[in-house]
C-alpha positions, 0 to 999 in steps of 0.5 A: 876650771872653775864653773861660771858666776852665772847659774847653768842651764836648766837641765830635767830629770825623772825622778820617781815619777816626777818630772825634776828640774834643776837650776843650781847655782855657780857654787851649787856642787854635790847632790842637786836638789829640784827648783821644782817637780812636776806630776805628770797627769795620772796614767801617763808614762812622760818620755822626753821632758823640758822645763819652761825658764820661769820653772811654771810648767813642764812638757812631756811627750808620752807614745800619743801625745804632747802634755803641759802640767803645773807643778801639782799635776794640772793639764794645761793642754794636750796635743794629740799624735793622731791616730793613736800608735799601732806599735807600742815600742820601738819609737820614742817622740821627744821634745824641746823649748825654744830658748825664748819659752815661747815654741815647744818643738815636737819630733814625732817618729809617725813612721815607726809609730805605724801611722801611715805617714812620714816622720813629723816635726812640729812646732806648737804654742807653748802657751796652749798647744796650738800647731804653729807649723808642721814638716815632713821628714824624709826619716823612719826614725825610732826617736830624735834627740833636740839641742837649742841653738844658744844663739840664733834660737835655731833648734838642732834635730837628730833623728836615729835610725838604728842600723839604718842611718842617723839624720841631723836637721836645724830648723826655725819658725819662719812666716808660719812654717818652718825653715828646715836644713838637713845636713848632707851626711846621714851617717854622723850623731849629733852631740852637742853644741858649743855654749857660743853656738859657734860650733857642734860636735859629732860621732861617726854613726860607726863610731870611727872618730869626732868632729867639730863643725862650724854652725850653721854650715856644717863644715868640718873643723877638726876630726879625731879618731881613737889613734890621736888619742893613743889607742887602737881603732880596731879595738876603740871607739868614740861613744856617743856621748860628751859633749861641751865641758865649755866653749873651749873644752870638749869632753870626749869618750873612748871605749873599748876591751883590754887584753882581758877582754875586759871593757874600760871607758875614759874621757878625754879633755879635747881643745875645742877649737884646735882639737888639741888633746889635753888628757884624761879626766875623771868624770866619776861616772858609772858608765860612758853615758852617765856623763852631761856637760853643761857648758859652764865648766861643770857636768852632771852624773847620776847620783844614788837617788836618781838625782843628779850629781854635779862636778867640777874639773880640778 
């Protein structure tokens, strides 16, 4: 499986401090270098991060706020979560740019945070903060993870829970506010979505199985469990992780103790419009979550320096 002729999607990372972004190209494999780093403003701790496309500036969100830097570290503008968080952990706000570079979408996890308010979900002008449009959510979420939708612009909200539930939401900034769908389950987490934007997947919030559904709709296109792919369920999980090796190809993980009580991880090559399953392959990952597909053929890990490492599949 060869990686696409075309450079991937721009992924982040924090390295040593900086906020690290990463463009390589289609032959780019191995230890990834930064496009660009960002010095996040003195005394502030970045949470979640995103780059804009023409790599100028970053976004971060700490416990208090939403920040836009240069490069060198200059604040561009700072939007604040008032009051300031009463609980200093157990929440984790997170953040995301419309594919265009034009939106920054902020989930605030008010709740948690000890604000007195419902959850918020926040859509601002990246070019200087300003509130576009707000949306209570009916959550009391500890964080929130966003995928952009490659194809509509819509963007894709989870919302985590704990032990309690997970929420999954699509929205859009329509006329002033935002159009926002929740979906009818609260017990799925959002993994990815397919590079088309046809599909995105799902793991049971008790990790009991997968699911392919269609976009926008939400409807089931295929379900596997840790029987279809040959282990025992009482003693295997689907973890929360894999994704979209590309628009055919699912990388799925599977975890579990053997007869030793020893855990074991392996990812597994899943159809991704049939739910065929094609076999194991080697990740070279340290752990079930040091895994990112990209979506052209290619997926990162986590090289000895912080900074990624980037693998094709033979």
């Amino acid at each position: 499986m060869a990686p696409s002729p075309r450079p991937t999607r721009l992924t982040t990372r924090l390295v040593d401090g900086l906020v690290c972004a990463y463009a390589p190209t289609a032959d780019a494999l191995g230890v990834l270098t930064p496009a660009t780093a960002f010095h996040p403003v003195p005394a502030d701790e970045a949470l979640a991060h995103t780059v804009a496309p023409d790599l100028t500036r970053a976004y971060y969100t700490t416990l208090d706020a939403a920040v836009c830097v240069t490069p060198d570290g200059t604040q561009l503008w700072r939007s604040r979560f008032e009051p300031a968080a009463s609980h200093a952990h157990g929440h984790r706000p997170d953040c995301q740019l419309s594919p265009d570079g034009q939106v920054l979408w902020i989930y605030r996890p008010d709740d948690m945070a000890g604000r007195g308010r419902p959850d918020q979900w926040i859509a601002v002008d990246a070019t200087d903060g300003t509130t576009l449009a707000h949306a209570d959510l009916d959550t009391a979420g500890h964080g929130g993870v966003h995928l952009a939708h490659p194809a509509s612009g819509r963007i894709l909200l989870n919302v985590g829970e704990g032990q309690d539930a997970t929420t999954v939401y699509h929205g859009s900034l329509t006329d002033g506010r935002i159009d926002l769908v929740r979906y009818p389950w609260d017990d799925r987490c959002l993994i990815d979505v397919s590079p088309d934007g046809h599909h995105f997947l799902t793991v049971d919030h008790a990790q009991h199985d997968l699911t392919v559904h269609t976009f926008p709709d939400g409807e089931a296109r295929f379900t596997l469990s840790a029987a279809d792919f040959g282990h025992d369920p009482d003693t295997t999980c689907l973890e929360w992780s894999g994704g979209y090796l590309d628009t055919d190809t699912i990388l799925a993980t599977l975890a579990g103790e053997d007869e030793n009580e020893e855990d074991w991880f392996r990812h597994y090559r899943v159809h991704a419009r049939t739910g065929h399953i094609h076999g194991p392959v080697d990740t070279h990952a340290a752990h079930p979550y040091d895994v990112r597909p990209l979506g052209d053929g290619s997926w990162l890990t986590a090289g000895p320096t912080g900074h990624p490492l980037r693998w094709t599949h033979p």
